[in-house]
C-alpha positions in Angstrom: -12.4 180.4 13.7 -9.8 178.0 15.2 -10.7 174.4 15.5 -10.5 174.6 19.6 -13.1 177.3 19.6 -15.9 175.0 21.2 -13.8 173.9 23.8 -14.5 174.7 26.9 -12.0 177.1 28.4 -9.8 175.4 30.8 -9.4 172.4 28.4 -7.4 175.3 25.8 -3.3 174.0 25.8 -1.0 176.6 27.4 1.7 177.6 25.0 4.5 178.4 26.4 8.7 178.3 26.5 11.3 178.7 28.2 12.5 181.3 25.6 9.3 183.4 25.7 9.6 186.7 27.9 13.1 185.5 28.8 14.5 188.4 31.5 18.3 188.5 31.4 20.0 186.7 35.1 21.9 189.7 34.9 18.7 191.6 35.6 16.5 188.8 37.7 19.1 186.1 38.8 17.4 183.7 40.8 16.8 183.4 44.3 17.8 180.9 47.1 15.0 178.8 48.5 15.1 177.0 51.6 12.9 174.4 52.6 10.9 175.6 56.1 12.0 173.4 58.0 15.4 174.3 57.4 14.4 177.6 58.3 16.1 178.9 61.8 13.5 179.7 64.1 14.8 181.9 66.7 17.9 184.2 65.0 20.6 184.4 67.5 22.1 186.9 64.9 20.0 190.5 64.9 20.8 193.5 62.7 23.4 195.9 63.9 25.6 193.2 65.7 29.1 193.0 64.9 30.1 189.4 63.8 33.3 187.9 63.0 33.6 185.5 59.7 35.2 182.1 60.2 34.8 180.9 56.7 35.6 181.7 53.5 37.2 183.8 51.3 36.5 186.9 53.9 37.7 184.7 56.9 38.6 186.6 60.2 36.9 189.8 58.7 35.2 191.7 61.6 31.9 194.0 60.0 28.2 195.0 60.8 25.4 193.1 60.5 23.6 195.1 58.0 20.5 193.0 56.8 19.7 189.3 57.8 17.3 186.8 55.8 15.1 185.1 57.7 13.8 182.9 54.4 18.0 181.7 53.3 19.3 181.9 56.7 21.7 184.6 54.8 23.3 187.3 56.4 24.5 190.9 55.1 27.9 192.4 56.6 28.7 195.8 56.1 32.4 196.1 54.6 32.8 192.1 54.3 32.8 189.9 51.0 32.6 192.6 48.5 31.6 191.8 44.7 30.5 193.3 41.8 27.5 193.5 40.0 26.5 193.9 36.2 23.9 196.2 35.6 22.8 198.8 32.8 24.2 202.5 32.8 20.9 203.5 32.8 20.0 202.9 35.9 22.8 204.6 37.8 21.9 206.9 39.8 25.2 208.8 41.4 26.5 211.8 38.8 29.7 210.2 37.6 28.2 207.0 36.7 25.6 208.7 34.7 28.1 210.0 31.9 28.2 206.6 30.5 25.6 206.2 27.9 24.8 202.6 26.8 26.5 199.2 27.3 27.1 197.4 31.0 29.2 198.2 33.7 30.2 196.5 37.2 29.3 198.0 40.4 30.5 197.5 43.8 27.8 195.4 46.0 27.3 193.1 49.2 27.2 189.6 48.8 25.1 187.3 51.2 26.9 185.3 53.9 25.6 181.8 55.2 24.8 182.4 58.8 26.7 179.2 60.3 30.0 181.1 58.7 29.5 184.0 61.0 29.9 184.3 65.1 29.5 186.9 67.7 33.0 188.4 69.3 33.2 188.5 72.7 32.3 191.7 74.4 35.5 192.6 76.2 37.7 191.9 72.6 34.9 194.6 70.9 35.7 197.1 73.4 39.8 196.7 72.9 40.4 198.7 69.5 44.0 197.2 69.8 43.4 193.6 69.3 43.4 192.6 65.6 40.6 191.4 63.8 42.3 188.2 63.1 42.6 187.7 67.2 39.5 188.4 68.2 37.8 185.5 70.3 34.9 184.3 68.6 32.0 182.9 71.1 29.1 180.6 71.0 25.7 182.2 71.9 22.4 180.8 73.2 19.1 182.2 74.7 19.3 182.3 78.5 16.6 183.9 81.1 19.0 186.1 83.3 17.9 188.3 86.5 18.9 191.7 84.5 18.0 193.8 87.6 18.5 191.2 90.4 15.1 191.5 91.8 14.1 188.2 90.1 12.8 190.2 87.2 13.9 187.2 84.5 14.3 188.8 80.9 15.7 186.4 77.6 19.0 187.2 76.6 21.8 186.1 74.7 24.3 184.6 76.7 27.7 183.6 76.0 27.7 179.4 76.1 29.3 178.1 79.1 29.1 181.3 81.2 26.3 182.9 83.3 26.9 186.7 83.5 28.7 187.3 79.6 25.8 188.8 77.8 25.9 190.1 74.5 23.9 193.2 74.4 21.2 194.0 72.0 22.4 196.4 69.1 20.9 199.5 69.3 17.4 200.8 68.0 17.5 202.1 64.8 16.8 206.0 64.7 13.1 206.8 63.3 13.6 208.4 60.0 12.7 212.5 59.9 9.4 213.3 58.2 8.9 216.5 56.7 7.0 218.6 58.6 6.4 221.4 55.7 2.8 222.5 55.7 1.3 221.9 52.5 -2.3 222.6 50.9 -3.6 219.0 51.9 -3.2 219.2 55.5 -5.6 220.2 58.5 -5.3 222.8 60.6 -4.5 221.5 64.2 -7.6 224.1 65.5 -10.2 222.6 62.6 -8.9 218.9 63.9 -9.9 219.8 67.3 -13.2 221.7 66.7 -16.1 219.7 68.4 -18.7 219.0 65.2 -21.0 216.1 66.6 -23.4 216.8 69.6 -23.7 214.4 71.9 -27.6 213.4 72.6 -29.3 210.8 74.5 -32.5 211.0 72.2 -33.4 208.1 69.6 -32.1 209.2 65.7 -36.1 208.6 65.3 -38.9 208.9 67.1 -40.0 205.7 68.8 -43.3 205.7 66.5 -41.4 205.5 63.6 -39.0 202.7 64.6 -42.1 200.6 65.1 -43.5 201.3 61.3 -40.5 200.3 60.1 -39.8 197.2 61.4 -42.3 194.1 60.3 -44.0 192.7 63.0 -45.1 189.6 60.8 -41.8 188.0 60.3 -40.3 184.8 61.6 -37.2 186.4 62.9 -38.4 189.5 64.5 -37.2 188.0 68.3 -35.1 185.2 68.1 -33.0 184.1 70.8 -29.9 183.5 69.0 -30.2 187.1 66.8 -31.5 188.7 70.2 -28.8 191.1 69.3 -29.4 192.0 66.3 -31.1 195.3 64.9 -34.7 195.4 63.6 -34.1 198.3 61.5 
């Protein structure tokens, strides 16, 4: 028996190190935290707009929005600021990656963008295919109520700063993905889904004679104002 054995529980010492369970950053580097209040609160930047870099290594790249990070104010853009990324063979998945047995390799990924070094392109530059990347005006945005059907029907949008009818329009829904509609052994018939199984009936569950015996008449609470609602039985 140790010598801490009458201790109470929570007065045991914690042993621990910075060396014990240790993961690999290869496998589990660590994450950016921001503090809240540094947070943005209303993204001006959605997922499937097409942004224009101004800084960095990857400046006057033109790409997709792909993923955004509300918690790092970090964006995702599809084709821009490419690295690579160590990782074990094992857990490839495509065919020719999977002939390597043991050791690391580097694959191809995405790395995260700072929002402030991103900006939307103005619409009429996205529509002309024949002005460069590199010429292609970047604009400021902000939230704007605009009359979208000129009826006074006023609708938030994102507005192009220092003009009132530039909007930048929202990128487009994402499609719903397809489920499989195979029939297997788990799933109801549409007919026994439908099938009516409970009769309706105005009647007390019990007789009225029997509701009585079971509730106590002798108790405190049987009618109380404040439990008025509540069930006897």
């Amino acid at each position: 028996m140790s010598k801490n054995s009458d201790k109470p529980l929570h007065m045991f010492r914690q042993v621990w190190s910075k060396f014990e369970n240790r993961v690999s950053t290869r496998l589990k580097p660590q994450e950016k935290w921001v503090h809240p209040k540094d947070r943005i609160k209303r993204w001006k930047i959605l997922e499937g707009d097409t942004v224009k870099v101004i800084a960095g290594d990857a400046k006057h790249q033109v790409g997709k929005v792909q993923t955004i990070d509300m918690f790092t104010n970090r964006v995702w853009v599809e084709g821009v600021k490419m690295g690579r990324n160590t990782s074990p063979n094992e857990i490839s998945k495509s065919p020719s990656e999977s002939e390597k047995k043991g050791g690391w390799w580097l694959r191809p990924t995405l790395k995260a963008i700072h929002v402030s070094n991103v900006m939307h392109i103005y619409p009429d530059d996205l529509k002309d295919n024949s002005i460069p990347d590199k010429e292609k005006r970047r604009v400021r945005v902000k939230w704007k109520k605009v009359d979208i059907d000129g009826k006074g029907m006023m609708r938030w949008r994102r507005v192009v700063c220092g003009t009132d009818d530039v909007v930048i329009p929202f990128p487009p829904r994402p499609e719903k993905p397809e489920y499989n509609q195979e029939k297997s052994p788990w799933d109801t018939s549409k007919e026994l889904a439908s099938e009516m199984t409970w009769s309706i009936s105005k009647d007390y569950p019990l007789p009225p004679g029997v509701i009585d015996e079971l509730r106590d008449r002798h108790k405190p609470w049987r009618y109380n104002y404040l439990h008025k609602n509540r069930p006897f039985v």
